[in-house]
C-alpha positions as CSV (number, residue, x, y, z in Angstrom):
1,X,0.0,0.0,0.0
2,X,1.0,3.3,-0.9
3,X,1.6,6.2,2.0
4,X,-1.4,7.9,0.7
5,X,-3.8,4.7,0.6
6,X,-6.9,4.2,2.9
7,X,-7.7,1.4,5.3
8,X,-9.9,-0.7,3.4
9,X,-13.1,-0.5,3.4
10,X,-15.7,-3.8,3.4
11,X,-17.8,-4.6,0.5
12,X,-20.0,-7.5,0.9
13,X,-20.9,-10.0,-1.8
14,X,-23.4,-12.8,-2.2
15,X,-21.0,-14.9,-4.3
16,X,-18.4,-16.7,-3.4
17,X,-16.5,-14.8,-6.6
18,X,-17.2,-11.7,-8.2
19,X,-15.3,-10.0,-11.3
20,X,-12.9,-7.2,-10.8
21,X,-14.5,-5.0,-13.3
22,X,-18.1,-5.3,-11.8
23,X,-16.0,-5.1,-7.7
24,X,-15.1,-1.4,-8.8
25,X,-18.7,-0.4,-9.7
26,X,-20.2,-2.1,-6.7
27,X,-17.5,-0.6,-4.3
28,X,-18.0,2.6,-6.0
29,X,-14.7,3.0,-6.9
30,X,-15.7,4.3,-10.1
31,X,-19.2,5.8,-11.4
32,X,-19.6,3.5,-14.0
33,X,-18.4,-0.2,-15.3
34,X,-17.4,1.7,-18.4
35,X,-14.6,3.1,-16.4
36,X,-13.6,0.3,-14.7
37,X,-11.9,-1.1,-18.1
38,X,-9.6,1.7,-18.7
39,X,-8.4,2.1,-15.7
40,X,-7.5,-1.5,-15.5
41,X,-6.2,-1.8,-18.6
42,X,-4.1,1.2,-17.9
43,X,-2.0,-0.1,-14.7
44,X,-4.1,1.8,-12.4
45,X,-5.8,-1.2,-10.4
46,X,-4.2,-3.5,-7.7
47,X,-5.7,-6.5,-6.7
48,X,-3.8,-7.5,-3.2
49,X,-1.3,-5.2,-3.8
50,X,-0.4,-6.1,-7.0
51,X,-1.0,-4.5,-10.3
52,X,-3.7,-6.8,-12.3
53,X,-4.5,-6.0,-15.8
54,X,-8.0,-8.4,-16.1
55,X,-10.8,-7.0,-16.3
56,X,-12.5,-10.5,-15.9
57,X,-10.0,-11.3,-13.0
58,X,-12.1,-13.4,-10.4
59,X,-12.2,-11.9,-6.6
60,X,-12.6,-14.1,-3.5
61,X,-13.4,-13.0,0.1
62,X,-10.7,-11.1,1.6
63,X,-9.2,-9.8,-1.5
64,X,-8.3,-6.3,-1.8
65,X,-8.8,-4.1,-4.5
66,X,-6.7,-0.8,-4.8
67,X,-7.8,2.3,-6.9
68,X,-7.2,6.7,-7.1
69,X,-6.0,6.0,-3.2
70,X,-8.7,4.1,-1.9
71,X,-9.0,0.1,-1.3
72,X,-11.8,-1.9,-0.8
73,X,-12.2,-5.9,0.7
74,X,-14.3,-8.3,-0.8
75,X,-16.9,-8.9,2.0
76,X,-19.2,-11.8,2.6
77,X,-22.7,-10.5,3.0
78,X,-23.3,-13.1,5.6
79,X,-21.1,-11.4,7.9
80,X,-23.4,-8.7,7.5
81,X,-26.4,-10.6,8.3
82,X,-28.5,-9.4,11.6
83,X,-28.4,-12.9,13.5
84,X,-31.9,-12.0,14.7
């Protein structure tokens, strides 16, 4: 992580995968899936700290995704459950 980048923040899913490209739009890390691809395809995306040029790159729980300083956790949405 950079000296500028965030604590991430959770995102929770209801798969047990989710695509990188649709991640961005659903953590809001950018306004819409149209520009998810070219800021992938340009270097600007880190998946668990490294650089990942997929678009189609398949996220698991507890991966993070890095973008324009901020990161965000794939999230189970059971965790986020109310037990009652």
């Amino acid at each position: 992580m950079s000296e500028h980048q965030s604590e991430p923040f959770d995102v929770p899913i209801s798969d047990e995968i989710i695509r990188l490209g649709q991640f961005l739009k659903l953590a809001n890390l950018v306004e819409a899936g149209s520009e998810a691809r070219p800021a992938i395809t340009a270097g600007e995306v880190k998946v668990n700290g490294e650089i990942e040029l997929r678009r189609g790159r398949q996220l698991r729980i507890g991966d993070v995704v890095e973008y324009a300083g901020q990161a965000a956790r794939v999230s189970d949405e059971a965790d986020f459950d109310v037990p009652w």
